[in-house]
N, C-alpha and C positions, 0 to 999 in steps of 0.2 A: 835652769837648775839641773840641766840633764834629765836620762832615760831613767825612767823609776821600776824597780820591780814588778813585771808584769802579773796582773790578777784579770781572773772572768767576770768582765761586770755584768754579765745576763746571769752566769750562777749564781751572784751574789745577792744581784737583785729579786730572784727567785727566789733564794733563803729567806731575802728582809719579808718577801709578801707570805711564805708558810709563818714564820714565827709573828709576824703582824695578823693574820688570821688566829692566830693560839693566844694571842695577847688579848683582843676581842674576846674571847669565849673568856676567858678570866676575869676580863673585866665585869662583863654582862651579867656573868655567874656573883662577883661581888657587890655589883649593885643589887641583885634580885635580894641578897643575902642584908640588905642594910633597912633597919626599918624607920630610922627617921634621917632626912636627907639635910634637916635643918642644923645637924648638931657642927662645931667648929671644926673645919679640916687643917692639913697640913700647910693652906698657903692663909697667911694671913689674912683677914677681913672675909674671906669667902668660906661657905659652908660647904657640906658635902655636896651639896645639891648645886652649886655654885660652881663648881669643879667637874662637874658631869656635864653640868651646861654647856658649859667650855667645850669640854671635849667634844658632845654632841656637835656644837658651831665648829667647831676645826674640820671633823669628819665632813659636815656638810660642804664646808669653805673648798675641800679638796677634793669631794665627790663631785662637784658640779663643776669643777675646773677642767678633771679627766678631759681632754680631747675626746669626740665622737659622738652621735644622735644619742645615744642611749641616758651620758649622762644627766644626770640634774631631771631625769622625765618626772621622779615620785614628789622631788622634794623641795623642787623651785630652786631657780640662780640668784644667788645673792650681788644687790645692783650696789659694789663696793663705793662707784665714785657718789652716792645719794648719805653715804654712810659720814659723820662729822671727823675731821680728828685723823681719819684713815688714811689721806693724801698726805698730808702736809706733816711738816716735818722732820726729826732724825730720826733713825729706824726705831730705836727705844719709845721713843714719841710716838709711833704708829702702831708698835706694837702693844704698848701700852693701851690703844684708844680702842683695838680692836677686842682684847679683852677683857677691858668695862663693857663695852658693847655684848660681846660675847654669851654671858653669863642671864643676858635676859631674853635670849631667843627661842630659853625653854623654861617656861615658869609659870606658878601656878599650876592647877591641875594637871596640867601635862605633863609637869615632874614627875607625875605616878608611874607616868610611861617611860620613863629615863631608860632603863633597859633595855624595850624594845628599841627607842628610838636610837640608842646609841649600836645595836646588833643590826639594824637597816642599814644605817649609812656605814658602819664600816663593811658589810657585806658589799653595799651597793660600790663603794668606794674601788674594792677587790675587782668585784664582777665587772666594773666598766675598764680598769686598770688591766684586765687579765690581756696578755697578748702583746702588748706597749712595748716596743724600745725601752730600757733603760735613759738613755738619753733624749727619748720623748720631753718637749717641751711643756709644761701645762702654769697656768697663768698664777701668778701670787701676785694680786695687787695690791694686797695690805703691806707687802714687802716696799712700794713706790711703784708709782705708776710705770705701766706698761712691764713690770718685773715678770721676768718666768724662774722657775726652776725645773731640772731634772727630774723627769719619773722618778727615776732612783731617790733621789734629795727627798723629793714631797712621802713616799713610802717609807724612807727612814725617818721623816720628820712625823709622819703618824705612829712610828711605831715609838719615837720617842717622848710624843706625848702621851700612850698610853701607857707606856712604865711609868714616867714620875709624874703624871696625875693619877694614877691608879693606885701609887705609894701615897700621892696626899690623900686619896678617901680612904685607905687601910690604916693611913695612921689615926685622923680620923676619928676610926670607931674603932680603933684599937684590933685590928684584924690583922692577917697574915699578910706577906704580899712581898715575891721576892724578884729581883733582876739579875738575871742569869748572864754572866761575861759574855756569852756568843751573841745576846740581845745587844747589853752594848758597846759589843766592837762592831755591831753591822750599824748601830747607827752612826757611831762617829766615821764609821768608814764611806757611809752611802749620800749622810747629810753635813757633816758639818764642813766635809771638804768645800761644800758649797755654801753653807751659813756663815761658815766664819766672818768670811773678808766683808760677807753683808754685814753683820752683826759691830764691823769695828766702828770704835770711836774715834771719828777723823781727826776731832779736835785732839782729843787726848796723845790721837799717833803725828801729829803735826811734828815733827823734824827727829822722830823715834824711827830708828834705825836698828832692827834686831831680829837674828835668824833664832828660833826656838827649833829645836827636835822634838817632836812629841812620840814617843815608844812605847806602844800598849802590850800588856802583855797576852802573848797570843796573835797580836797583828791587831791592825794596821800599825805603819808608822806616816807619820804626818809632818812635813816641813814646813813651818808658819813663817812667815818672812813679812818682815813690819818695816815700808818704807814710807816717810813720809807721808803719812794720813792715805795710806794704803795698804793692804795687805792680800798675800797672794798662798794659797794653800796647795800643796801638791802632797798627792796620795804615794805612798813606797817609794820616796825620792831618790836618786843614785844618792853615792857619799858628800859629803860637803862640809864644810868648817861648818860650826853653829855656837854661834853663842851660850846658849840653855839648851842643856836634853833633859827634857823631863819624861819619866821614866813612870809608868803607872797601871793600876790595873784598871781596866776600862771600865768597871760599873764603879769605882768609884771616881774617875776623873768627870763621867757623865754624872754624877751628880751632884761632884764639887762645880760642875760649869752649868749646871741646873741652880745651882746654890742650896741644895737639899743636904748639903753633907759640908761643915766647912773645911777649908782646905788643912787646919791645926790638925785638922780631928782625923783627916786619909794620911797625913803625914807623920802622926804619934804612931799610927797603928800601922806604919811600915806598906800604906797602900800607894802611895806619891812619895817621890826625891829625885831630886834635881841635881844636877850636874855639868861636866862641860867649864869652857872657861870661865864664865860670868853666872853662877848657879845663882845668885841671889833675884836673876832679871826673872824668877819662875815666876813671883808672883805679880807681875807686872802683868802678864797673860789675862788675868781674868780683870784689871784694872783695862786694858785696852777695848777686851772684846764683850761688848755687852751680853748680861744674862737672858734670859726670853722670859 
């Protein structure tokens, strides 16, 4: 697709880990601030408490993955292939199975310690993280077996799940809780270049053939290219014909593609439109590529 506009992936990845530290403290600070953990959150069938567990199990899942002696010393490696459900498979199906799992790794009593626990691992997470290549390898088996992703990828995938599970326990208990455009343009910029093409539905893309422009406002721009039960994502792409440019401001595309906002609703209020020759194929985007 050609040479893409050049960008600093070590500044950038530096940015995800300051504002993924400042997301942490927000977090921590919100949980400290909640006093029953039971009450219904923003994701269906899960409680506040339910939604921190998560979180807490993510953090872990990506602390103990970190490359080097240091990681996983406080908190133990989680042995994924003993786990049911986690191998086997379409991504959706793994993902799926890892967050029923997920959600009772902290329960009971323990939940008292939600705060601390989740202020450890994402410290510990940073602290073993500090120093890494961006393009450090570090392992995601819940992804498929033998899967890795990028430093950078797994850091904006932490910072992206503590904005919109942090938005489902604000909503929640009816608290504050906002996502700033610089948050998520580093994450679609750092992660989904790499989730995407994992996240596509092969079946669905089976003989689907379609270039998307995705153009946030502020940066990145993203080239999504949907060939036959494949899909390939390239960051600042040179120019190129594209079927759909979809055209959007980054906290709300990240959380029309969270599913936290639906797409009617960034679209009436002028935050998504589509464009290009075939404007109508926009919403075919989030039929392809599964939600998480």
């Amino acid at each position: 697709m050609g040479a893409g506009t050049a960008f600093d992936p070590v500044a950038e990845h530096e940015r995800t880990r300051v504002l993924l530290e400042a997301a942490v403290g927000r977090l921590v600070e919100l949980v400290g601030g909640i006093g029953d953990l039971e009450v219904p959150s923003g994701v269906p069938v899960w409680s506040v408490g339910d939604v921190g567990a998560h979180l807490a199990a993510v953090y872990l899942a990506y602390g103990t993955a970190v490359p080097g002696e240091r990681s996983g010393e406080a908190a133990g490696r989680i042995d994924w292939d003993a786990l049911p459900g986690v191998r086997e498979g379409t991504f959706g199906a793994r993902i799926a199975a890892v967050n029923a799992l997920s959600v009772g790794l902290v329960a009971g009593a323990e939940r008292k310690r939600l705060g601390v626990i989740l202020a450890e691992r994402g410290a510990a997470f940073l602290r073993d993280s500090a120093g890494l290549a961006p393009d450090t390898p570090v392992p995601a088996p819940w992804y498929g077996p033998g899967r890795t992703v990028p430093l950078a990828a797994a850091t904006g995938l932490m910072l992206s799940e503590t904005l919109v599970h942090g938005l489902d326990m604000a909503r929640g208990t009816r608290r504050p809780w906002a996502l700033a455009p610089e948050e998520a343009s580093l994450v679609i910029g750092q992660a989904m270049v790499t989730m995407m093409p994992l996240a596509l539905d092969a079946e669905r893309a089976k003989g689907v053939r379609i270039a998307f422009e995705l153009a946030l406002k502020g940066g990145p721009r993203l080239a999504v290219v949907v060939e036959d039960g494949a899909a390939t994502v390239t960051r600042d792409p040179a120019p190129r014909p594209y079927d759909c440019r979809i055209t959007a401001d980054p906290v709300a595309f990240l959380l029309v593609s969270f599913g936290r906002v639906p797409v009617w609703k960034a679209v009436a209020l002028g935050r998504m439109r589509a464009g290009g020759r075939r404007p109508w194929l926009a919403t075919r985007l989030n039929r392809l590529i599964t939600a998480p």
